[in-house]
BAZASE-11530 format. One record per residue (C-alpha): x, y, z; residue in three letters. Coordinates in steps of 0.02 Angstrom, whole numbers, plus 50000, padded with zeros to 5 digits. Layout:
N
XYZAla;...
// end
This chain:
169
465975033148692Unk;465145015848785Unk;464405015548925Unk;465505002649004Unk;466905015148966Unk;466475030549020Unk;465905021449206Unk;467565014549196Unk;468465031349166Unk;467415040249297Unk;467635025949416Unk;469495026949400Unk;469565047449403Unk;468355047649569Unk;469315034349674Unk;471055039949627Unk;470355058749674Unk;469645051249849Unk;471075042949882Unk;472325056949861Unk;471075071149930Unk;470445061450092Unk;472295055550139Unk;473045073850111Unk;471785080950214Unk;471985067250343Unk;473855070250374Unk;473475090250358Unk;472515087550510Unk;473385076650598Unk;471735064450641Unk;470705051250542Unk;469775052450397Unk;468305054350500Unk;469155064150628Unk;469635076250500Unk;467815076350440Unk;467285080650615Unk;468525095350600Unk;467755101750435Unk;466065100050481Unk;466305106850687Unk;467365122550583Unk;465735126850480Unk;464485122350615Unk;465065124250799Unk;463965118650945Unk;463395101950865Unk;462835089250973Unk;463725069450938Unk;462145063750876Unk;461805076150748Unk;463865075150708Unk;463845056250676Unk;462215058850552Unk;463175071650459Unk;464735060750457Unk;463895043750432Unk;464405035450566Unk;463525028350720Unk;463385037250863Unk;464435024650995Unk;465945027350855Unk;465535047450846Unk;465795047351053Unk;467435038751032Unk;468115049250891Unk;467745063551003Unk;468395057051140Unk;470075054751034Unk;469825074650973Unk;469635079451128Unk;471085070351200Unk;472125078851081Unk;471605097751118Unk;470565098250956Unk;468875098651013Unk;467815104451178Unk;466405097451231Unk;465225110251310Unk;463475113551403Unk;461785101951373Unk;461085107651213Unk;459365098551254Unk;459935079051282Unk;461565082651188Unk;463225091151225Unk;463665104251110Unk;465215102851047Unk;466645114350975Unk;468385117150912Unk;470005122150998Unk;471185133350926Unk;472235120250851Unk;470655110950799Unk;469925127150692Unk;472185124950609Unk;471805107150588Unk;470255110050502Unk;471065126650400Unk;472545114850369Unk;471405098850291Unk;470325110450189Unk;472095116950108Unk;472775099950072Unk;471145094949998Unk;470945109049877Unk;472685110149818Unk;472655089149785Unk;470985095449664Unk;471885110449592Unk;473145100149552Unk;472035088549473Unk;471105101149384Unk;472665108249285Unk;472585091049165Unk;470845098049123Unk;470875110348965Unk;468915115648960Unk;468685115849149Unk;467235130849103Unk;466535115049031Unk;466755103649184Unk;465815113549318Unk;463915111449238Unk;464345093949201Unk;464775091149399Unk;463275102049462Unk;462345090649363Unk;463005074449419Unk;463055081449593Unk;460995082649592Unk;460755067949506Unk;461905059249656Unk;460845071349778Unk;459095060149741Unk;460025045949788Unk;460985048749932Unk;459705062249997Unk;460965071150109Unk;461905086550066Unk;462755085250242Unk;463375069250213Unk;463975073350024Unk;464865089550079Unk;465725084250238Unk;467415089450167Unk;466705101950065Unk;467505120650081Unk;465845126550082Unk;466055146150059Unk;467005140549927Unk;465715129849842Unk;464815148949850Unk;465975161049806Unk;465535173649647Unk;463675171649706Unk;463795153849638Unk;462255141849714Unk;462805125049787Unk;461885112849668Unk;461965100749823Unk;461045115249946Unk;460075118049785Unk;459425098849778Unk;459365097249978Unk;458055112849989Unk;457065106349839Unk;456825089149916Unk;
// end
C-alpha cells in the first residue's frame, strides 16, 4: 500500500474517531471538551492543583482557572486547602457521574468502532506500537491519556505502552 495512502486512511480513521469520541463524552458530561477532560483526569487523580491540571490538559493556566471556575459553578468540582502555592482540587458527586458518564460514552463510540475490525487481536500491538512511537514526540503520557479509562488501558495485567514509554524516557 503507498505511503500517501495509508496517512490518508489513518488520517481519516483518527479524526472521524476524535470527533465522535470527544463530542460523546462531552455531552455525557454535560461540560466542554476540556471540561470533561478535567473530569477524567480530577476522577483518576483528586487533589490536583490548576497548575499541574492545565499541564496535564494542555492548556494555560489563566484558561484552567476559568474552566474551573465554570466546574465549580456547576457543583462538579471543589476547590480545597493550599497544597503548597496551589489549591487542591476535587470532584463533587455529580462531577465523579459526569466523569463515569464521559468515560461510558467514549468507550462505547470505540466499541462501536471496533466491531468493523475483523483481526482486532491484530490491532492492539500495532496501536501499542504507534502509541510509543507518538510517545517520543509528544513526550507526555498525561497529556496523551487525558480521556483515557486508565484501569482499563491495564486490565488482564496488560502494561500501558504510553506509562511504558513515559517511565523509560
Amino acid at each position: 500500500m503507498h505511503e500517501s495512502r495509508l496517512a490518508n486512511l489513518l488520517g481519516a480513521a483518527v479524526l472521524t474517531l476524535s470527533d465522535r469520541m470527544t463530542a460523546a463524552a462531552a455531552s455525557a458530561a454535560g461540560v466542554s471538551l476540556s471540561g470533561t477532560a478535567a473530569l477524567v483526569v480530577l476522577a483518576e487523580f483528586p487533589g490536583l492543583g490548576g497548575t499541574d491540571l492545565a499541564h496535564r490538559l494542555g492548556i494555560g493556566q489563566p484558561a484552567a482557572a476559568r474552566m474551573l471556575d465554570q466546574l465549580e459553578a456547576r457543583g462538579l468540582v471543589e476547590r480545597q486547602g493550599k497544597q503548597g502555592r496551589g489549591v487542591a482540587v476535587v470532584l463533587t458527586e455529580a462531577g465523579r457521574a459526569a466523569a463515569r458518564r464521559a468515560l461510558t460514552a467514549r468507550q462505547e463510540v470505540l466499541v462501536r468502532a471496533l466491531r468493523a475490525v475483523a483481526d482486532r487481536d491484530a490491532l492492539e500491538p500495532v496501536l501499542e506500537e504507534l502509541l510509543r512511537g507518538l510517545h517520543a514526540e509528544v513526550r507526555s503520557g498525561d497529556l496523551m491519556c487525558r480521556l483515557c479509562d486508565r484501569p482499563g488501558c491495564v486490565a488482564q495485567r496488560k502494561i500501558c505502552p504510553v506509562g511504558a514509554a513515559e517511565r523509560r524516557s
